[in-house]
NUZAZA-464000 format. One record per residue: chain; y, x, z of N, C-alpha, C in turn; residue number from 1; residue in one letter. Coordinates in pm, whole numbers, plus 50000, padded with zeros to 5 digits. Layout:
N
   mol     n.y     n.x     n.z    ca.y    ca.x    ca.z     c.y     c.x     c.z   seq   type
     A       Y       X       Z       Y       X       Z       Y       X       Z   NUM      A
...
This chain:
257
   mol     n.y     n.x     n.z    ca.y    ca.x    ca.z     c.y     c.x     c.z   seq   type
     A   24117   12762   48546   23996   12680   48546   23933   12685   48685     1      X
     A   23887   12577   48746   23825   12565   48920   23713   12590   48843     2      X
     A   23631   12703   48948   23538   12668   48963   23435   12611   48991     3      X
     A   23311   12551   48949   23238   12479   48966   23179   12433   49135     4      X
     A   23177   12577   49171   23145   12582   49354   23249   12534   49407     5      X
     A   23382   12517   49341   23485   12511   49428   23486   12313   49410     6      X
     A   23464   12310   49296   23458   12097   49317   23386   12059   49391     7      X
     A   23235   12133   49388   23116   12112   49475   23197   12115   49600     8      X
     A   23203   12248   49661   23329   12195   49808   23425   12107   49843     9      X
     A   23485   12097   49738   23578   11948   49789   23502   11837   49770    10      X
     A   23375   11808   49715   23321   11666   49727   23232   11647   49859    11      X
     A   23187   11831   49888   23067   11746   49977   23111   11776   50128    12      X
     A   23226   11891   50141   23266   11911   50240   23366   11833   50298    13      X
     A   23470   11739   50224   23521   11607   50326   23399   11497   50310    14      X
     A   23304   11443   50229   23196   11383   50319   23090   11407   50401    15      X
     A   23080   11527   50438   23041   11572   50505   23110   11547   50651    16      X
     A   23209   11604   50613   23317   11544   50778   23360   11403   50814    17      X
     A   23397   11358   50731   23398   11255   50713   23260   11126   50774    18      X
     A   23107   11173   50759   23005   11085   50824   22988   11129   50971    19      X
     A   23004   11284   50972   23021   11338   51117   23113   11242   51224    20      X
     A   23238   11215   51113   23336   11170   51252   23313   11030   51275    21      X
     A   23228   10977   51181   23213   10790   51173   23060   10797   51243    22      X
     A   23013   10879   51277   22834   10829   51343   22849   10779   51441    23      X
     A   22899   10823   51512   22919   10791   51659   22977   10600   51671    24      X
     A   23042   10590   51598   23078   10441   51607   23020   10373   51513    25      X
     A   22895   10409   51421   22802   10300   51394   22696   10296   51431    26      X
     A   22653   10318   51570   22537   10375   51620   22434   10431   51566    27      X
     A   22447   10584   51462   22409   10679   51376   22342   10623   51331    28      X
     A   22411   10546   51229   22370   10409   51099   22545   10448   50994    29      X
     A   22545   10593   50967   22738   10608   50900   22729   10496   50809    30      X
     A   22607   10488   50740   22615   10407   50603   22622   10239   50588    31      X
     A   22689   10191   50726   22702   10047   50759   22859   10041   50751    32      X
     A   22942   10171   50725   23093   10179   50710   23067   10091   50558    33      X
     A   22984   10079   50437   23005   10062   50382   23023   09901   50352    34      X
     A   22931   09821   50438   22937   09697   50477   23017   09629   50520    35      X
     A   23079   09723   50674   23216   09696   50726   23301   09686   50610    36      X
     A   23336   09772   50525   23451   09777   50467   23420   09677   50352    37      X
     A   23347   09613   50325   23308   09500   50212   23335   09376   50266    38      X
     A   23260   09356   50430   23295   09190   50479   23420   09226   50499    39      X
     A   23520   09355   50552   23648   09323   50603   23727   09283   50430    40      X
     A   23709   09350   50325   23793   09262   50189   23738   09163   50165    41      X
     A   23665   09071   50243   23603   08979   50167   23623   08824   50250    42      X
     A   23710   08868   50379   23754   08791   50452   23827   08650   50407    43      X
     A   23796   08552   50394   23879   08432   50287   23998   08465   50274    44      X
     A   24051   08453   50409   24210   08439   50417   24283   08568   50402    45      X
     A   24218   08709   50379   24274   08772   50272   24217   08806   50186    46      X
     A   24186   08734   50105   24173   08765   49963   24315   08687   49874    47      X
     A   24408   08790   49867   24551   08753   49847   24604   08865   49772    48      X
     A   24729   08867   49723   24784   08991   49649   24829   09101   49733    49      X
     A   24888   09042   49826   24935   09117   49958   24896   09035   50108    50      X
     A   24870   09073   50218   24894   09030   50345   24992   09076   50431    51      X
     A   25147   09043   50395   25265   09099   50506   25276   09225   50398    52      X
     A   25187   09321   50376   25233   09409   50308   25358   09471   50218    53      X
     A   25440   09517   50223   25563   09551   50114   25512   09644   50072    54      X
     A   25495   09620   49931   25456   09701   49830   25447   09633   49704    55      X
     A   25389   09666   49587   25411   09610   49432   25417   09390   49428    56      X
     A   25312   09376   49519   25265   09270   49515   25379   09166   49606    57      X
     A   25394   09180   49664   25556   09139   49721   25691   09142   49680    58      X
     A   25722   09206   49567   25821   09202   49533   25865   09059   49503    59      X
     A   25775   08986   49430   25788   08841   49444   25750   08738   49530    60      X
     A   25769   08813   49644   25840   08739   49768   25681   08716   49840    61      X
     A   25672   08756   49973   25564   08718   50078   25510   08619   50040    62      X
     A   25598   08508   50046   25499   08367   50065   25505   08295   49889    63      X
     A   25596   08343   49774   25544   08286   49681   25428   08356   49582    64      X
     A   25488   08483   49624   25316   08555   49521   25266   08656   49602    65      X
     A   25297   08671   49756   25201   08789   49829   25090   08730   49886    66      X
     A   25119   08630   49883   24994   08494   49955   24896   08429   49848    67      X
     A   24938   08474   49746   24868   08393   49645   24732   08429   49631    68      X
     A   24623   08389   49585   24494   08454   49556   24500   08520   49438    69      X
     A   24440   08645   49484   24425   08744   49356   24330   08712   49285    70      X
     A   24205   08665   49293   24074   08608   49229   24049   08516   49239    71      X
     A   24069   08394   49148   24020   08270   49118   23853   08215   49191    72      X
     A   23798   08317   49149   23638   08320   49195   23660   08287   49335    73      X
     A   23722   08363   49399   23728   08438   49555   23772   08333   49632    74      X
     A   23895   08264   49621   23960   08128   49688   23923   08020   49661    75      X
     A   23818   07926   49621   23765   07788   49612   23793   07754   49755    76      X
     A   23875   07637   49761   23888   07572   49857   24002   07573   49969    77      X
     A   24051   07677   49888   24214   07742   50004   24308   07645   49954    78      X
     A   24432   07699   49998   24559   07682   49976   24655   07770   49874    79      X
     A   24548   07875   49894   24595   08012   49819   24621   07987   49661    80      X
     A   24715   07947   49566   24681   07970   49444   24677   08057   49370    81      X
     A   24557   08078   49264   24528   08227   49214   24639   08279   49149    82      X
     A   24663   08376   49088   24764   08422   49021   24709   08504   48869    83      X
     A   24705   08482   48796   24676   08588   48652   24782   08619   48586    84      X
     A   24763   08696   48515   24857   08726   48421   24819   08822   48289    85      X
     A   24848   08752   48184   24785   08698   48033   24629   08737   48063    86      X
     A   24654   08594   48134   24482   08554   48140   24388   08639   48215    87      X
     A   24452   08745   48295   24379   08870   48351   24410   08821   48514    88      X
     A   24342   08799   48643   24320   08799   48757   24428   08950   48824    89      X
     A   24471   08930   48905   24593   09038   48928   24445   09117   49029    90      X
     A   24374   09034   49102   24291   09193   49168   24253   09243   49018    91      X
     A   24181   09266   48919   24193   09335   48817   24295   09411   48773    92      X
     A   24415   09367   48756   24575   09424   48742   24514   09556   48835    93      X
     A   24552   09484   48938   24518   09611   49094   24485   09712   49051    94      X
     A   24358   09683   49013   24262   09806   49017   24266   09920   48896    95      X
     A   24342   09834   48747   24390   09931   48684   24514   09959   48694    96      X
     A   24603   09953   48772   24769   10026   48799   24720   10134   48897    97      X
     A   24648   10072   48992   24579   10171   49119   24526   10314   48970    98      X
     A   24401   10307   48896   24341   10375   48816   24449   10504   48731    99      X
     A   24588   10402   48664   24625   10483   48624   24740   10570   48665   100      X
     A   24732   10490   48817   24850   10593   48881   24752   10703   48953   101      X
     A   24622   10701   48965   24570   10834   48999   24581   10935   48846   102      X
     A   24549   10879   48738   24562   10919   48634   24693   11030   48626   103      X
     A   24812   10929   48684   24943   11037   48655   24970   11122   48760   104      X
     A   24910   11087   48880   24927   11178   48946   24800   11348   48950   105      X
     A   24726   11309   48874   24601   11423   48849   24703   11519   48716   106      X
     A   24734   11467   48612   24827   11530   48548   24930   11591   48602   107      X
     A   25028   11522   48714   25133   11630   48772   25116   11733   48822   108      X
     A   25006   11683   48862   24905   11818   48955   24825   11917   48884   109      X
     A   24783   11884   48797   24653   11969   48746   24684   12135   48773   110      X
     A   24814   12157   48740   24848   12311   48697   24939   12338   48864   111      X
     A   24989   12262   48932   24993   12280   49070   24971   12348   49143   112      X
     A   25023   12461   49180   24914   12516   49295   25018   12545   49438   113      X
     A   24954   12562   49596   25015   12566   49713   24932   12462   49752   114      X
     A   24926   12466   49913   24887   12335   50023   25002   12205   49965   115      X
     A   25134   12279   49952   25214   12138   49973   25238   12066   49884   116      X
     A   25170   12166   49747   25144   12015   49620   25016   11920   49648   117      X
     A   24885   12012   49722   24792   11898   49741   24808   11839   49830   118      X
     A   24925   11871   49928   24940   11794   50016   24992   11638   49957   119      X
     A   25134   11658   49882   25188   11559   49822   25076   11516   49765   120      X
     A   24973   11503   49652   24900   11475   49593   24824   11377   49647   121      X
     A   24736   11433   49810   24660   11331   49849   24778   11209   49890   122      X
     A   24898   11240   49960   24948   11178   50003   24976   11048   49868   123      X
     A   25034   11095   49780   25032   10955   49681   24915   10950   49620   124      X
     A   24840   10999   49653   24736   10910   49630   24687   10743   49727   125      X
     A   24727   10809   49805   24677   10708   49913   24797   10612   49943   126      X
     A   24930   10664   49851   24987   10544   49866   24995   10460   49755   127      X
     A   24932   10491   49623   24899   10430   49539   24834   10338   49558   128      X
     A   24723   10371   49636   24603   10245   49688   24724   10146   49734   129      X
     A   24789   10168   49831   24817   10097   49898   24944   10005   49813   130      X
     A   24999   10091   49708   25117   09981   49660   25045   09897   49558   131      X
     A   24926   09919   49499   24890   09892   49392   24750   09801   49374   132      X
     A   24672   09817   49500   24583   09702   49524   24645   09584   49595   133      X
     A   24559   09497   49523   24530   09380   49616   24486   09395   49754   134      X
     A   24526   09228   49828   24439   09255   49947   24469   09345   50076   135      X
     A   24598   09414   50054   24687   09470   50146   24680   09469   50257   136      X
     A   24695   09542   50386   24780   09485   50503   24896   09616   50525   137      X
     A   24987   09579   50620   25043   09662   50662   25033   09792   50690   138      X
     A   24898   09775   50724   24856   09935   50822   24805   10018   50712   139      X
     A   24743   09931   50617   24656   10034   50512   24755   10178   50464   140      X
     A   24869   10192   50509   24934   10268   50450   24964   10403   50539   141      X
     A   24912   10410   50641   24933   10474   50754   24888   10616   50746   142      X
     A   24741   10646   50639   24674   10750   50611   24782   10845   50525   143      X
     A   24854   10745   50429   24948   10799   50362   25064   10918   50424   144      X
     A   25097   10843   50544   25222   10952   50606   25217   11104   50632   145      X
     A   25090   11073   50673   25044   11270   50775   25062   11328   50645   146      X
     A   24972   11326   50522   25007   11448   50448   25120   11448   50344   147      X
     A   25196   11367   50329   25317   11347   50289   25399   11403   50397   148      X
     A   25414   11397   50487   25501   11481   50595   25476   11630   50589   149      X
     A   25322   11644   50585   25316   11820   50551   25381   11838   50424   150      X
     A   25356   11778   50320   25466   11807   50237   25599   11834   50172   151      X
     A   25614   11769   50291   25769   11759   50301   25836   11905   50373   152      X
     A   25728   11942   50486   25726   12019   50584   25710   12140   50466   153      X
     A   25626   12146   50372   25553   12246   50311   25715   12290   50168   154      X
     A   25703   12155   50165   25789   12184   49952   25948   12195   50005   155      X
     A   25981   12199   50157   26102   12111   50180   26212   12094   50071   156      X
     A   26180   11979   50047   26278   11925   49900   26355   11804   49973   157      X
     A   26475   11849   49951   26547   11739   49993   26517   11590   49953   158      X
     A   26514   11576   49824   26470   11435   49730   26348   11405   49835   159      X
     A   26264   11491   49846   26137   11453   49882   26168   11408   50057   160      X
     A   26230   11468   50154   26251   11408   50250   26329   11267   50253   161      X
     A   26408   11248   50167   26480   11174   50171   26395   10992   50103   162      X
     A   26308   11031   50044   26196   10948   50002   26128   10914   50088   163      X
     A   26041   11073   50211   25989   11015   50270   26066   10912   50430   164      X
     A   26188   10934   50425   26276   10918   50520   26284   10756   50464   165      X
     A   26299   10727   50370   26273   10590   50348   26187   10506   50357   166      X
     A   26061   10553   50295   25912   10504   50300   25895   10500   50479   167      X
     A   25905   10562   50514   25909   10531   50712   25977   10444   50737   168      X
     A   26136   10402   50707   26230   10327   50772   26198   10176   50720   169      X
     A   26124   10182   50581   26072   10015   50508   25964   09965   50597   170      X
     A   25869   10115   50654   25733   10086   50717   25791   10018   50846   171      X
     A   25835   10076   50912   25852   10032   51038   25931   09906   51060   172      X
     A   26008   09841   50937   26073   09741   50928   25930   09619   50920   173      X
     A   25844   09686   50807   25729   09602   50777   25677   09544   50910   174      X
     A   25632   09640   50962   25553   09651   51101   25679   09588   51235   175      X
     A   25755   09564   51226   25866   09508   51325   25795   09394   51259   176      X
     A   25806   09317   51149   25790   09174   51080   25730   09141   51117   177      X
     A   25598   09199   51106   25452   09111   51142   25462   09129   51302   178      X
     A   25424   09231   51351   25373   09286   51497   25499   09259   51599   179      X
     A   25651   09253   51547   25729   09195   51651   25742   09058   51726   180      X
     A   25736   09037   51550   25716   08849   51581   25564   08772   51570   181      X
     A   25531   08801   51438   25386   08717   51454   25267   08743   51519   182      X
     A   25221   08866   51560   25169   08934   51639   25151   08867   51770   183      X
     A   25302   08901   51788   25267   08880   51957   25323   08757   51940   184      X
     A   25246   08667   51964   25287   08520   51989   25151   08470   52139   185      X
     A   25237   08409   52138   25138   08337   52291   25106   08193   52229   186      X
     A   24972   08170   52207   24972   08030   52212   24965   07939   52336   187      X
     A   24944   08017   52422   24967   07904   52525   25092   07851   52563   188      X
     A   25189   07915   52572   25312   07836   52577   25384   07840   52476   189      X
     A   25368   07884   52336   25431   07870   52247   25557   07942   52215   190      X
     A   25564   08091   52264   25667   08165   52267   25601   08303   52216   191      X
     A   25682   08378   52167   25649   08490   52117   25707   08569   52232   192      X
     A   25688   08696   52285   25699   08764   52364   25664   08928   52328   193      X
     A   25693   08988   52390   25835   09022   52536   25939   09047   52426   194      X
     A   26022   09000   52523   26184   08927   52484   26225   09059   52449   195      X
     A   26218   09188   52541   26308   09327   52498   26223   09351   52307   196      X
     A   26164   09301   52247   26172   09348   52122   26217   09271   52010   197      X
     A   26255   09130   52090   26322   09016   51971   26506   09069   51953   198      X
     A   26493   09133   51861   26640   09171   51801   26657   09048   51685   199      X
     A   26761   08935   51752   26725   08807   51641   26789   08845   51503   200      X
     A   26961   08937   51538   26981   08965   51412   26938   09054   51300   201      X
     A   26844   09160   51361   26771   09191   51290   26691   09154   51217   202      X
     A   26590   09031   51316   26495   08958   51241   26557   08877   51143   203      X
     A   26664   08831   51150   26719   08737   51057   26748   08769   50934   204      X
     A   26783   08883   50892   26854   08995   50802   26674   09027   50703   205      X
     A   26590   09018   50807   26448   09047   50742   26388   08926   50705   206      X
     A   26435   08827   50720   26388   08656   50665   26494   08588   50605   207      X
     A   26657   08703   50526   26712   08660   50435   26690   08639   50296   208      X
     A   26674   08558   50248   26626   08491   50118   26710   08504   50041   209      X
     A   26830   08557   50067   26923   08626   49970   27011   08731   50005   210      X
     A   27000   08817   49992   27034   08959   50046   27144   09014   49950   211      X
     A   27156   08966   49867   27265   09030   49773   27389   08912   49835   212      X
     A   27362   08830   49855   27474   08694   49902   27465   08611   49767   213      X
     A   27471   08638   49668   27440   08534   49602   27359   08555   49456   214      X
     A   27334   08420   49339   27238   08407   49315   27258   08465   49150   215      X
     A   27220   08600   49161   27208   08690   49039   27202   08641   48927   216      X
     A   27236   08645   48774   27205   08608   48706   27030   08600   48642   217      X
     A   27035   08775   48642   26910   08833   48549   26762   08817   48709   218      X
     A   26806   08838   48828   26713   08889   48956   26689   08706   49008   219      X
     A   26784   08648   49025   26819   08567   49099   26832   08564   49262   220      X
     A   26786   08517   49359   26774   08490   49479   26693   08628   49551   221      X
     A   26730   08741   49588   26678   08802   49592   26650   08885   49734   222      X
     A   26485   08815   49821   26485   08812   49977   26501   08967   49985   223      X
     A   26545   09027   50133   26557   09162   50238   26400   09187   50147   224      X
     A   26258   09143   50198   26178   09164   50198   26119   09216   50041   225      X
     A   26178   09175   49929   26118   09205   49810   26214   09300   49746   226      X
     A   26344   09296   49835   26419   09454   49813   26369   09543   49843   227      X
     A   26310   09556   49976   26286   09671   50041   26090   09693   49998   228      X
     A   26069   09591   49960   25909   09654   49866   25982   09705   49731   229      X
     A   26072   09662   49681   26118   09744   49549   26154   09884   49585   230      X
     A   26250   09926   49706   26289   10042   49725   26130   10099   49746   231      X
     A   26054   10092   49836   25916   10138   49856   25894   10205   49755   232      X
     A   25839   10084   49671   25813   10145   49559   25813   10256   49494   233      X
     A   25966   10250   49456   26085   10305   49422   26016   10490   49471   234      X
     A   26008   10476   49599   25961   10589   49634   25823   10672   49668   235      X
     A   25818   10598   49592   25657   10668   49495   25668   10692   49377   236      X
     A   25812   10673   49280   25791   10716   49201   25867   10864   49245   237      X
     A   25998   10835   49296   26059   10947   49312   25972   11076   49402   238      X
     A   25865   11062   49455   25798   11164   49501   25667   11256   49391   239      X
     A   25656   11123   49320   25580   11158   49211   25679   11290   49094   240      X
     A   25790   11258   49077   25869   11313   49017   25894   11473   49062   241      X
     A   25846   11470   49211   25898   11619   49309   25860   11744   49246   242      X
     A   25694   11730   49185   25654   11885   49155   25763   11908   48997   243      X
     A   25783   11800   48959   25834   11850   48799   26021   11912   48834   244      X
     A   26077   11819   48895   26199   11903   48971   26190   12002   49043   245      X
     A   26089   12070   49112   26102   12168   49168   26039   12321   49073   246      X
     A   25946   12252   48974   25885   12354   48870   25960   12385   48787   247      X
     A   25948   12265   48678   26037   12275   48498   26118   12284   48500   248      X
     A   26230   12214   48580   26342   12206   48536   26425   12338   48594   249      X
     A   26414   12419   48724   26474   12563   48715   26378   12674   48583   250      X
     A   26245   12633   48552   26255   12747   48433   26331   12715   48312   251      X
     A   26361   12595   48290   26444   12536   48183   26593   12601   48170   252      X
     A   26657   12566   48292   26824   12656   48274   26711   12816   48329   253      X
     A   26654   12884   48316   26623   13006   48357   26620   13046   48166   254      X
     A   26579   12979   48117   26518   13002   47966   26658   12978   47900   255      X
     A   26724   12902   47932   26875   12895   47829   26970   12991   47874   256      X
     A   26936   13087   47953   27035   13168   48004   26960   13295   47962   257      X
């Protein structure tokens, strides 16, 4: 059982640090982070399921449902069309898949103990946000890595490196997508630039619209881009899975023997 002083410390001592390190850049006004971070989701043109993002909301493809509007309310007047499903607004979806994957991950944890389970812990936590809300970008996922790497560093579990060894190699593919090509574009002459980072066959392989070569029965047409948000995925669950393979299952053959 935690003690009571001890929750009190984890709530008030990372906000505590936490306004310390943000004063300085709201000209000791911390409590305008909260504004910032309201007009920045509230921006028209993303209010979408995903922006570029690979994660849950992409699996069905960037431009037919990562672009779409998550809230009907929210897009009057776009291009964006909303998306629901049985009758429910997917930012809602969001916010309860987001809800109950903290849910399963507070259960894996509860009885947990070491740095490198709370390490893992915060770490999917924060990549939950990120596979599981609306409203995405690329970068939102970045907080995720540091303590997932101590974890890795901490539990060294092979499964678990090898997860996080993926979740890096999808990221940086992500981040080649947007920031190689669309990023840096010049509008004045209409060229994207500098030439040393256009790898075309790479890029091409990442704007294949069918990656298996052909057209599946049960999947169908299935782009680089909504594979590699499936593998993502994919590896959040398999990290989620880490404390129970490294706990139960050696006392299990320990108990039949």
């Amino acid at each position: 059982m935690i003690p009571p002083l001890m929750w009190l410390q984890c709530l008030v001592v990372p906000l505590a640090v936490f306004l310390v390190l943000i004063t300085p850049f709201f000209q000791l006004e911390p409590w305008r982070i909260f504004e910032v971070l309201y007009d920045a989701t509230n921006v028209p043109n993303y209010r979408v399921n995903s922006f570029w993002a690979y994660n849950f909301w992409n699996m069905g493809g960037i431009f037919e449902w990562g672009f779409r509007c998550d809230l009907p309310s929210s897009c009057p007047g776009t291009d964006a069309n909303p998306t629901e499903f049985m009758g429910i607004a997917t930012r809602y979806w969001g916010v309860f898949m987001f809800a109950a994957s903290l849910v399963a991950i507070l259960l894996t944890f509860r009885k947990k103990q070491g740095n490198g389970f709370l390490a893992l812990a915060v770490g999917l936590s924060m990549l939950a946000f990120y596979m599981f809300m609306t409203r995405m970008h690329e970068r939102y996922v970045f907080p995720a890595f540091l303590p997932l790497l101590l974890a890795c560093a901490l539990l060294n579990a092979r499964a678990l490196w090898a997860a996080f060894a993926a979740a890096a190699a999808i990221h940086f593919v992500n981040l080649y997508h947007v920031y190689g090509y669309y990023y840096l574009f010049s509008a004045e002459d209409g060229h994207f630039y500098p030439d040393f980072i256009k790898w075309e066959r790479f890029y091409e392989w990442i704007e294949d619209g069918d990656i298996l070569g052909f057209d599946a029965p049960l999947i169908g047409r299935l782009a680089t881009t909504e594979a590699l948000s499936m593998i993502f995925l994919l590896t959040f669950f398999v990290m989620l899975a880490i404390p129970y393979a490294l706990t139960e299952r050696p006392d299990k053959r320990s108990t039949a023997t």
